[in-house]
C-alpha positions as CSV (number, residue, x, y, z in Angstrom):
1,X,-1.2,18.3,-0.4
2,X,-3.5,20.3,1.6
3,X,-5.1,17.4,3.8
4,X,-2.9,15.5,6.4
5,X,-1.7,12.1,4.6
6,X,0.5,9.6,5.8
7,X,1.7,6.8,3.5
8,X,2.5,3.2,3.7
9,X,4.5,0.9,1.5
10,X,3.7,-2.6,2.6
11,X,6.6,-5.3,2.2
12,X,5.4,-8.0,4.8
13,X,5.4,-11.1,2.0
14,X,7.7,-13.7,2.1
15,X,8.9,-13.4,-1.8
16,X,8.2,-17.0,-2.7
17,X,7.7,-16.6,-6.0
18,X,10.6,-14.1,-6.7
19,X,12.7,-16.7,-5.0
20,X,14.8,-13.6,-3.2
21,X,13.8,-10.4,-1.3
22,X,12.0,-8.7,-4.2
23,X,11.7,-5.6,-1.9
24,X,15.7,-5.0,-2.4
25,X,15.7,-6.5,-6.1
26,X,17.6,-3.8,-7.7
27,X,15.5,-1.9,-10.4
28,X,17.4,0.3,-12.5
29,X,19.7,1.5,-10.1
30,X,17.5,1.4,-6.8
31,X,16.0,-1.2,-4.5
32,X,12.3,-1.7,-5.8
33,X,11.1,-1.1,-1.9
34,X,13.1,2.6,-2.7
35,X,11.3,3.6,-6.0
36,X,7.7,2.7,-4.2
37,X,8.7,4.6,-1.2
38,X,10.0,7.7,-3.3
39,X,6.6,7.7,-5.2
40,X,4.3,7.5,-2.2
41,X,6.8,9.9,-0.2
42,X,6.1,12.3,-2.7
43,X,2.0,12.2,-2.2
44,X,2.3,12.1,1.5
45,X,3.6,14.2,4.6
46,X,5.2,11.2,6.2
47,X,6.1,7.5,5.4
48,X,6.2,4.3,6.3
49,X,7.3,0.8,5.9
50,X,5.1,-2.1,7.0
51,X,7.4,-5.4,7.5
52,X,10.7,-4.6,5.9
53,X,12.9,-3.0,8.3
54,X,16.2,-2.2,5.3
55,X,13.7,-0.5,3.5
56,X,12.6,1.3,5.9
57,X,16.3,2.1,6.8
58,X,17.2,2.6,3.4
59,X,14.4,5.5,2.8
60,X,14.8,7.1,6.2
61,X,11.3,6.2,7.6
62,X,9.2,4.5,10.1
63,X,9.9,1.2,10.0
64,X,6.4,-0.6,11.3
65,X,6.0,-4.6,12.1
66,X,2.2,-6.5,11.7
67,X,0.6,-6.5,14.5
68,X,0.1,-9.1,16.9
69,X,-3.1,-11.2,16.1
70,X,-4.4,-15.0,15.6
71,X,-4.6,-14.0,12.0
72,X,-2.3,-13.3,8.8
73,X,-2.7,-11.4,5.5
74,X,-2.2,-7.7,3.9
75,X,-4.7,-6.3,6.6
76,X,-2.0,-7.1,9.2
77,X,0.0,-4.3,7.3
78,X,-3.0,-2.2,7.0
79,X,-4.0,-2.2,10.8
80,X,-0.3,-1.5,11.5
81,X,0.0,1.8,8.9
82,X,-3.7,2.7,10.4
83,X,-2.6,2.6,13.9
84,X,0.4,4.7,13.2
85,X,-1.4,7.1,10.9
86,X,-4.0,7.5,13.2
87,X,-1.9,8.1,16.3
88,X,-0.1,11.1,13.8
89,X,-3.2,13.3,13.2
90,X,-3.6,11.7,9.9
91,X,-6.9,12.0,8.0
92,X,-6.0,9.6,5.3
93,X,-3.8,6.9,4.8
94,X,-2.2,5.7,1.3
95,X,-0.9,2.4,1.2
96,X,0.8,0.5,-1.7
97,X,2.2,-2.9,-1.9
98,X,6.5,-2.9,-2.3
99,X,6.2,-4.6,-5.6
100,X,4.3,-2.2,-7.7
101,X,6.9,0.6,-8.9
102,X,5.0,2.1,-11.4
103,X,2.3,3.5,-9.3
104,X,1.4,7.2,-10.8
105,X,2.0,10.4,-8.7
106,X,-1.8,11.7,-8.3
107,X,-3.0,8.5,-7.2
108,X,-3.5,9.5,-3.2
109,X,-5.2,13.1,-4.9
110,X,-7.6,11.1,-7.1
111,X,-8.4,8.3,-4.6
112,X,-9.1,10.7,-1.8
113,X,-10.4,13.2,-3.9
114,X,-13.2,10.2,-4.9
115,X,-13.3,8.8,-1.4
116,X,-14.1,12.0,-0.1
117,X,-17.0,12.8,-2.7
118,X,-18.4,9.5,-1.8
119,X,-18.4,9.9,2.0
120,X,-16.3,6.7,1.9
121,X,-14.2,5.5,4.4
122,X,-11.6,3.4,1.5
123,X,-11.0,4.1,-1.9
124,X,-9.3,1.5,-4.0
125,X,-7.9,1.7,-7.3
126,X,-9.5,-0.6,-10.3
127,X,-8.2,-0.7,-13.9
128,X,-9.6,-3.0,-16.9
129,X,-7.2,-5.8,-15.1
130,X,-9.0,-5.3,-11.7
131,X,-9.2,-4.2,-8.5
132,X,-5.9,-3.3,-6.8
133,X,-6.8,-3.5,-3.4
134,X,-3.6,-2.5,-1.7
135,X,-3.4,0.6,-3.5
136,X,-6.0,2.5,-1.8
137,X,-6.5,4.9,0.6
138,X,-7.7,4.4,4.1
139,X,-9.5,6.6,6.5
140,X,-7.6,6.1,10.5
141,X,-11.0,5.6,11.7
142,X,-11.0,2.0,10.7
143,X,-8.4,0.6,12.7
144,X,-10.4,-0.3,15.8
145,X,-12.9,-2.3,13.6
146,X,-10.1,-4.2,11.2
147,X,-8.7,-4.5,14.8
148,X,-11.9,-6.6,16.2
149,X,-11.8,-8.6,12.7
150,X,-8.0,-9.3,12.8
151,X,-8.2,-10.5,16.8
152,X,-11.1,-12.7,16.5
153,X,-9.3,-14.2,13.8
154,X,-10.6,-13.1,10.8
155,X,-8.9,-11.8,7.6
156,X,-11.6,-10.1,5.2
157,X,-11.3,-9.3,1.4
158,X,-10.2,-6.3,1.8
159,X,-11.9,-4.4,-0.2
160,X,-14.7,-5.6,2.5
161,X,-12.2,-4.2,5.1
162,X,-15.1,-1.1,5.3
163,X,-18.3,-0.7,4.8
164,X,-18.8,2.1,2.7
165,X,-16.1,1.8,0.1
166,X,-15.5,3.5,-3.2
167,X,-13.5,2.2,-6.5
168,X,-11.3,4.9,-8.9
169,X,-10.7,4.2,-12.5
170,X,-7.5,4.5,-13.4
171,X,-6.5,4.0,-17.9
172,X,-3.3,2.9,-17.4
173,X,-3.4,-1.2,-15.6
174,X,0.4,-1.3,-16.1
175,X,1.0,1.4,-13.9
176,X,-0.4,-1.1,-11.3
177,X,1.6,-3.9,-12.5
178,X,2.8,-6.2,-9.5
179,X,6.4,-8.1,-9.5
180,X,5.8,-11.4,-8.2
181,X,8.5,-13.6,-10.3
182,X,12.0,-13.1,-12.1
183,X,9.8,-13.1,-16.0
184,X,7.5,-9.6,-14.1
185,X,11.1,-8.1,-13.1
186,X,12.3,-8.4,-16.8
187,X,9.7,-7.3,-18.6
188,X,9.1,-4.2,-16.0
189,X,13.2,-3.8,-16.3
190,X,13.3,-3.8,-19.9
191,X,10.3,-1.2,-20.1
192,X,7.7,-3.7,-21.5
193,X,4.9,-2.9,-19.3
């Protein structure tokens, strides 16, 4: 990639509904945390882990914790990656959540690609499911505002975690698909997604 991207894989939840550590759930021969990391790895010029310090061990990389605020939610892991991405040079930073292994290799090209035609300061992916709001791309510049938000103790949508916004389009919804219980691991084990 031409433009300075740093990526993020965030792995802060507490699994309930997996009812294990989903992020080290062993998906056809690699932790799931692993096959998110090697995707975004492959978009970015340096990664990250947000809240999972194995993972972050296991793929070689920054291993980042949430920040400390009167607040809690997926910006936490946003602010953290933004912080550190912004204290790299970054322009851009693509983050993904540790349960979504499918996630296609020109997603940070198309999403910045878009962002950058729209003047935007976040692009998120949408499919006929949705909005996927952790797989997006986020411009550094927004850290000292999610910042203010997160300290005064207030967790957005976050796809209202910036003003000026954009949404991608992307055909393929299962390529998005998250693993939140044992039935999503078989089915995206046994290639039925």
């Amino acid at each position: 990639m031409q433009k300075q991207v740093f990526a993020a894989v965030l792995a802060g939840g507490r699994s309930r509904r997996f009812g294990a550590d989903k992020a080290m759930a062993d998906l056809a021969g690699a932790p799931m945390i692993v096959r998110v990391g090697e995707r975004l790895r492959a978009q970015a010029d340096r990664l990250a882990i947000v809240g999972h310090t194995e993972g972050a061990e296991a793929l070689g990389c920054a291993a980042l914790a949430d920040p400390n605020v009167p607040t809690e939610g997926p910006l936490l892991g946003i602010l953290a990656a933004l912080e550190w991405a912004g204290a790299g040079g970054a322009r851009w930073l693509v983050s993904a959540p540790c349960d979504t292994p499918l996630i296609p290799e020109d997603m940070a090209a198309r999403l910045i690609a878009d962002a950058e035609r729209a003047d935007a300061d976040a692009a998120f992916v949408e499919t006929a499911d949705g909005v996927h709001p952790l797989c997006a791309v986020w411009s550094p510049r927004l850290a000292p505002l999610l910042r203010a938000h997160l300290e005064a103790g207030r967790h957005p949508p976050v796809v209202q975690a910036a003003a000026h916004t954009t949404r991608v389009l992307f055909e393929d919804a299962g390529a998005f698909a998250n693993i939140n219980t044992p039935d999503d691991f078989a089915r995206i084990s046994s290639g039925k997604e």
